[in-house]
C-alpha positions as a Markdown table, in Angstrom:
| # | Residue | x | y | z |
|---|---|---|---|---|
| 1 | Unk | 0.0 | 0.0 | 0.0 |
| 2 | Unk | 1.2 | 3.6 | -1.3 |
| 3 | Unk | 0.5 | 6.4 | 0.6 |
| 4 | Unk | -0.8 | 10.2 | -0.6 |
| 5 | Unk | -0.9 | 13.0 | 1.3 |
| 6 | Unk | -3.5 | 16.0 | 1.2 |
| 7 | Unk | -2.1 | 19.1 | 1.7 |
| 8 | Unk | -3.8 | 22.0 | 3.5 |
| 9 | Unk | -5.5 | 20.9 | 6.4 |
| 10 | Unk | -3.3 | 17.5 | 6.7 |
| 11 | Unk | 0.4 | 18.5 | 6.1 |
| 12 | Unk | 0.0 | 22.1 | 5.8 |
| 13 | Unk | -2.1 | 24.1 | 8.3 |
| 14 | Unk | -5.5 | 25.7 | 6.7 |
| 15 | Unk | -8.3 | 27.4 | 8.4 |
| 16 | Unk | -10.0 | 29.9 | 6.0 |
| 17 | Unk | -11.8 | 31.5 | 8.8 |
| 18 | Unk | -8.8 | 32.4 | 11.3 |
| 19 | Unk | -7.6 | 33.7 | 8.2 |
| 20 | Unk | -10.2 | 35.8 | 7.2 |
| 21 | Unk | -10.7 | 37.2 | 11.0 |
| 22 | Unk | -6.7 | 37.9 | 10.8 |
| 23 | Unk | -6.8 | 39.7 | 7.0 |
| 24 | Unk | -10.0 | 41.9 | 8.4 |
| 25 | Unk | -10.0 | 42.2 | 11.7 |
| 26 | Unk | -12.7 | 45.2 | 10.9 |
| 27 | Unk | -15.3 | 42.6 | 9.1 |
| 28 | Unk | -14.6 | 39.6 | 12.6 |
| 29 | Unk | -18.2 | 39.4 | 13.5 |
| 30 | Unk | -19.4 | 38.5 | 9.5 |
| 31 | Unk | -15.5 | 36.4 | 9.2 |
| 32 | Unk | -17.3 | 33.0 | 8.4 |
| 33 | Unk | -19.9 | 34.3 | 6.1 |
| 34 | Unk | -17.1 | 36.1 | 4.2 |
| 35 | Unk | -14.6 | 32.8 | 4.1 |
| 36 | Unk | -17.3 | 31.0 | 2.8 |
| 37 | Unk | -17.8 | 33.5 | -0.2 |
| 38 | Unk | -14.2 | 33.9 | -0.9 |
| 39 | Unk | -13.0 | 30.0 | -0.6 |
| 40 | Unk | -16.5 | 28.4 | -0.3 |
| 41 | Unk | -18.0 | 29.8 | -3.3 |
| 42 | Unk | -18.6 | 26.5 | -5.9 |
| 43 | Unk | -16.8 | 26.4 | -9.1 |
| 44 | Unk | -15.8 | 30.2 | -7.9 |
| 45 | Unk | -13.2 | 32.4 | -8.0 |
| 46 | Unk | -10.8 | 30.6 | -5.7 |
| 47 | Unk | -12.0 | 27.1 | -7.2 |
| 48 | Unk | -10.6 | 28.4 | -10.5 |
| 49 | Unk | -7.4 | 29.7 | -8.6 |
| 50 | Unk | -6.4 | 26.5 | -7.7 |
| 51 | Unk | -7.1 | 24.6 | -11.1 |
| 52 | Unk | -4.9 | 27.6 | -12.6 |
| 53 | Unk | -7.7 | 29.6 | -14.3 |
| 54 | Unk | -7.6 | 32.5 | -12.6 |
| 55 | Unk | -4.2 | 34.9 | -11.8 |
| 56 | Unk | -5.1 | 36.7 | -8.7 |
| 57 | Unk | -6.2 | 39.7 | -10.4 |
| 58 | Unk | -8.8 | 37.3 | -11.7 |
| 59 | Unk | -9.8 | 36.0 | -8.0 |
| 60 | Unk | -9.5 | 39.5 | -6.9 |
| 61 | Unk | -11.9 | 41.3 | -9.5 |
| 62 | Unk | -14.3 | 38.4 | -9.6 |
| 63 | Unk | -14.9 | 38.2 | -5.7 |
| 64 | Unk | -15.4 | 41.8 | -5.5 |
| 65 | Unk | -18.1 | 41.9 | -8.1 |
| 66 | Unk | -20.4 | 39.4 | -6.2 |
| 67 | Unk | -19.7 | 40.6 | -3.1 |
| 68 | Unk | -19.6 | 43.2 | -0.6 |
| 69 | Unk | -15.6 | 42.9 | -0.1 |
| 70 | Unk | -13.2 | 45.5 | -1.6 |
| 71 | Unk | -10.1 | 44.3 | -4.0 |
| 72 | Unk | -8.1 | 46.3 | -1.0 |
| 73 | Unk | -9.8 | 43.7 | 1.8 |
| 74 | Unk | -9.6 | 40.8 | -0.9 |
| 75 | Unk | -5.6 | 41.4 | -1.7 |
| 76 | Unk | -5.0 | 41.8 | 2.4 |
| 77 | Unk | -7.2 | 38.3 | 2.5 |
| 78 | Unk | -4.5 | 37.0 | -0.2 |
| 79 | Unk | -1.6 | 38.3 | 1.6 |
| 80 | Unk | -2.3 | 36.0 | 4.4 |
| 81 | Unk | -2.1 | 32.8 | 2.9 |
| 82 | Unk | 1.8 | 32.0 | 2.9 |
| 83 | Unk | 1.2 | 32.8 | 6.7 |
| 84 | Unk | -1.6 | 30.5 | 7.1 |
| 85 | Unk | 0.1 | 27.6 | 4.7 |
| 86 | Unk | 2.6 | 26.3 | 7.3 |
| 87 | Unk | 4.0 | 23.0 | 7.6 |
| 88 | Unk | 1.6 | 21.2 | 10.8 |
| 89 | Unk | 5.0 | 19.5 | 12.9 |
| 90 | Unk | 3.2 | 16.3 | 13.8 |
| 91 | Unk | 2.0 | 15.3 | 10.5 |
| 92 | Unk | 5.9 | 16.2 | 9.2 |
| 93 | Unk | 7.4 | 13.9 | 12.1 |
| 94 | Unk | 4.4 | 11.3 | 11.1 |
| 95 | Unk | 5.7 | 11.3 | 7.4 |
| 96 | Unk | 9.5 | 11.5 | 8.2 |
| 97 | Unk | 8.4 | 8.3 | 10.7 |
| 98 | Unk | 6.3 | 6.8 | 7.4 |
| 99 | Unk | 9.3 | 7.6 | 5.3 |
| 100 | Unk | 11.6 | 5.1 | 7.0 |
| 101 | Unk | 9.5 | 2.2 | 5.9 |
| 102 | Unk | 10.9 | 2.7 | 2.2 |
| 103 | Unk | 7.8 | 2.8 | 0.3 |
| 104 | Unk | 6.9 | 5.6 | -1.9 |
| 105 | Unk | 4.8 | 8.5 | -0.9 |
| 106 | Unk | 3.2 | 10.8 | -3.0 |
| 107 | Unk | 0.9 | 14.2 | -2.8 |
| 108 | Unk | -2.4 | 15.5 | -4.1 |
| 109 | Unk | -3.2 | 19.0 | -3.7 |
| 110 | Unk | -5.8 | 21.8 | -4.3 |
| 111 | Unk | -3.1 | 24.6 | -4.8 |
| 112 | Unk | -2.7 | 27.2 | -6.9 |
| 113 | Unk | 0.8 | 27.0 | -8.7 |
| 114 | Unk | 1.9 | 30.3 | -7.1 |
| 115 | Unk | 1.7 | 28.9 | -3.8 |
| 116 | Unk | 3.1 | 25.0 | -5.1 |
| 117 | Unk | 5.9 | 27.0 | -6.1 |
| 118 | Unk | 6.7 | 28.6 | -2.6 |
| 119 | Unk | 5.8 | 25.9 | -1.4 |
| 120 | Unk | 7.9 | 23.1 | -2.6 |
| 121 | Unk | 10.9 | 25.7 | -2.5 |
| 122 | Unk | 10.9 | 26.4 | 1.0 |
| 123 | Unk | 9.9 | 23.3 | 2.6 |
| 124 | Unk | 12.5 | 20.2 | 3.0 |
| 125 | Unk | 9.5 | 17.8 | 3.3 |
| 126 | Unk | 8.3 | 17.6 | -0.4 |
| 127 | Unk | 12.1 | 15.3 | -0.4 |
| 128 | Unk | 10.3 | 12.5 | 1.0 |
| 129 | Unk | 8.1 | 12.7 | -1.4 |
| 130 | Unk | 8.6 | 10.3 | -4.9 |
| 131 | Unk | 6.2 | 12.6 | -6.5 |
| 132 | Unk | 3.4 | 14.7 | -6.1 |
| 133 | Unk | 0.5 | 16.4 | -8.2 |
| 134 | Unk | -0.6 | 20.3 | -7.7 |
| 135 | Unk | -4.1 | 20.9 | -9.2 |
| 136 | Unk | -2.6 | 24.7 | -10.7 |
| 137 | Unk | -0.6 | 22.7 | -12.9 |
| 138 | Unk | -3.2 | 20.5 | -14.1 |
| 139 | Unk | -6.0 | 22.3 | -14.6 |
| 140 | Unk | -7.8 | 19.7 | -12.3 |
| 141 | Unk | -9.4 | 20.0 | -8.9 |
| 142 | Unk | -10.8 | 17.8 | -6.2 |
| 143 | Unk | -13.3 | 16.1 | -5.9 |
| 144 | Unk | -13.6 | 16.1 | -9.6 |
| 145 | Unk | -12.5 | 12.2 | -10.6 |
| 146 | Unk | -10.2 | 13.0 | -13.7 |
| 147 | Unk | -7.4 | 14.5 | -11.0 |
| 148 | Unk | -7.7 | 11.5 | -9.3 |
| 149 | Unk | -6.9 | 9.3 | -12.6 |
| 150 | Unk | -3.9 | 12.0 | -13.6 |
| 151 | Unk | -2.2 | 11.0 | -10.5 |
| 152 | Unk | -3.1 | 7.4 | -10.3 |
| 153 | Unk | -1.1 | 7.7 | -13.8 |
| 154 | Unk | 1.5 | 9.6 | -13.2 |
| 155 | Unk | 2.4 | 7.8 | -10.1 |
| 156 | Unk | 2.1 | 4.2 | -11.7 |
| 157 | Unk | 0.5 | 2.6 | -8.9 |
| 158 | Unk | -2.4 | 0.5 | -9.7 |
| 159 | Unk | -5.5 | 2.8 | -8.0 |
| 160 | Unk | -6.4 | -0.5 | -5.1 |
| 161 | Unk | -2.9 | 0.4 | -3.8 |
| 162 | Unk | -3.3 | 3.8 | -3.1 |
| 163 | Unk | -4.5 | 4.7 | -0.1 |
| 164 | Unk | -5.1 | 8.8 | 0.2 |
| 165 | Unk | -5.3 | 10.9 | 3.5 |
| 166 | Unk | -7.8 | 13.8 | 3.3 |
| 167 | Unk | -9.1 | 15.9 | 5.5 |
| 168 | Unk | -12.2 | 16.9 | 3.1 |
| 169 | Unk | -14.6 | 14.0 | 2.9 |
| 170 | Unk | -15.9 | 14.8 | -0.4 |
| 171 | Unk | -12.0 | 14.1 | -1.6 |
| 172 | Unk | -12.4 | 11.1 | 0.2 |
| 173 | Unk | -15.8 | 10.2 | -1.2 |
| 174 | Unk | -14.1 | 10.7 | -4.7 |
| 175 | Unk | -11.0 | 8.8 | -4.1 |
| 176 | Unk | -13.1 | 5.7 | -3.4 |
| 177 | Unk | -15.1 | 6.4 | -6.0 |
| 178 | Unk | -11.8 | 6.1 | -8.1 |
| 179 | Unk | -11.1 | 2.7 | -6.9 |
| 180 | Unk | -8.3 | 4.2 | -4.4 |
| 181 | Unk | -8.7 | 3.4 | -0.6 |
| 182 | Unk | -9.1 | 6.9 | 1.4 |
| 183 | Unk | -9.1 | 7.7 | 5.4 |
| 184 | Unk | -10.6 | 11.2 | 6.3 |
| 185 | Unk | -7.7 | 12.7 | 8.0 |
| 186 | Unk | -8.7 | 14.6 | 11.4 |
| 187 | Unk | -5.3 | 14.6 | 13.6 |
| 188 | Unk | -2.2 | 12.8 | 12.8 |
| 189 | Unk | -2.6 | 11.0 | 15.9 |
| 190 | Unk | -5.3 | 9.7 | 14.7 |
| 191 | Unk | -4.2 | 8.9 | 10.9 |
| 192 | Unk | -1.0 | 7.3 | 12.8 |
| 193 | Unk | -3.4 | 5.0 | 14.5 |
| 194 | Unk | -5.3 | 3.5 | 11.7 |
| 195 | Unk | -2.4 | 3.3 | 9.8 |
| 196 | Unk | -0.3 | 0.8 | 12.2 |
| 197 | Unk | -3.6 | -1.3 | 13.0 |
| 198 | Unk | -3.2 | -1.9 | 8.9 |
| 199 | Unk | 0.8 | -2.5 | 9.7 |
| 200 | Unk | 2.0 | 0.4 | 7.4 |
| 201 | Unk | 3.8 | 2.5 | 10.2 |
């Protein structure tokens, strides 16, 4: 069995709405409502961030015509995100401990390809790593099923031997769907758990 790892909200902190109440600390008491328009909105402007559709003027423009936000709060909003993106340490020591068994890992990701970029050059983890897959560069997105069958393909691993860590359940939903096994990832605690009760820790 072949482990791949989610990103945000699994290796990477992500909570939209401490975001949000950091960015806009003038908009706190309507914070949810707002992270829910700006990274909530379906098949919206962040949605086509990630899959590399949008530039940031893009998300920025398009947000502020459907909502009540200004591009000024909307580009403070943005400038927040490398500070929110930071590596979580126990799921790093969990796959520096998974590492050591000598199988190949991989990644899936919702990230725009500004942010993959930082990201993989700042952070020594993506080395333990034998390959990964950024939706920005794909032009792909979870849940959608095609990104799962781009990275079943580019990793060569038959799709029964992957076994994906999420902390979304429709991603998880979708990765079964795809014939991959999936856990819904809430701690790494927990995630470390389940995976030595299937011996792969």
């Amino acid at each position: 069995m072949q482990l791949v790892f989610d990103l945000g909200g699994v290796l990477l902190r992500w909570r939209p709405l401490e975001l949000v109440r950091r960015a806009l600390p003038h908009r706190a008491d309507d914070a949810e409502r707002l992270a829910r328009s700006i990274f909530g909105h379906p098949d919206g402007e962040w949605s086509r961030f990630d899959r590399g559709l949008l530039d940031v003027d893009g998300v920025v423009a398009g947000i502020a015509a459907r909502t009540d936000l200004t591009p000024d709060d909307l580009r403070a909003v943005l400038a927040q995100v490398p500070a929110e993106l930071v590596p979580v340490p126990a799921t790093v020591a969990l796959l520096e401990r998974l590492h050591g068994r000598g199988a190949p890992m991989f990644y899936l990701s919702n990230m725009p390809a500004p942010h993959a970029d930082r990201l993989e050059a700042e952070h020594a983890f993506f080395g333990l790593f034998a390959d990964g897959v950024f939706s920005g560069r794909v032009h792909l997105a979870k849940p959608d099923p095609a990104i799962f069958q781009v990275a079943q393909e580019r990793f060569g691993v038959p799709a029964g031997d992957l076994l994906f860590l999420d902390d979304h359940a429709p991603n998880v939903d979708a990765a079964r769907s795809a014939g991959w096994q999936a856990l819904l990832f809430t701690d790494a605690a927990a995630c470390e758990a389940e995976l030595t009760a299937r011996g792969l820790v």
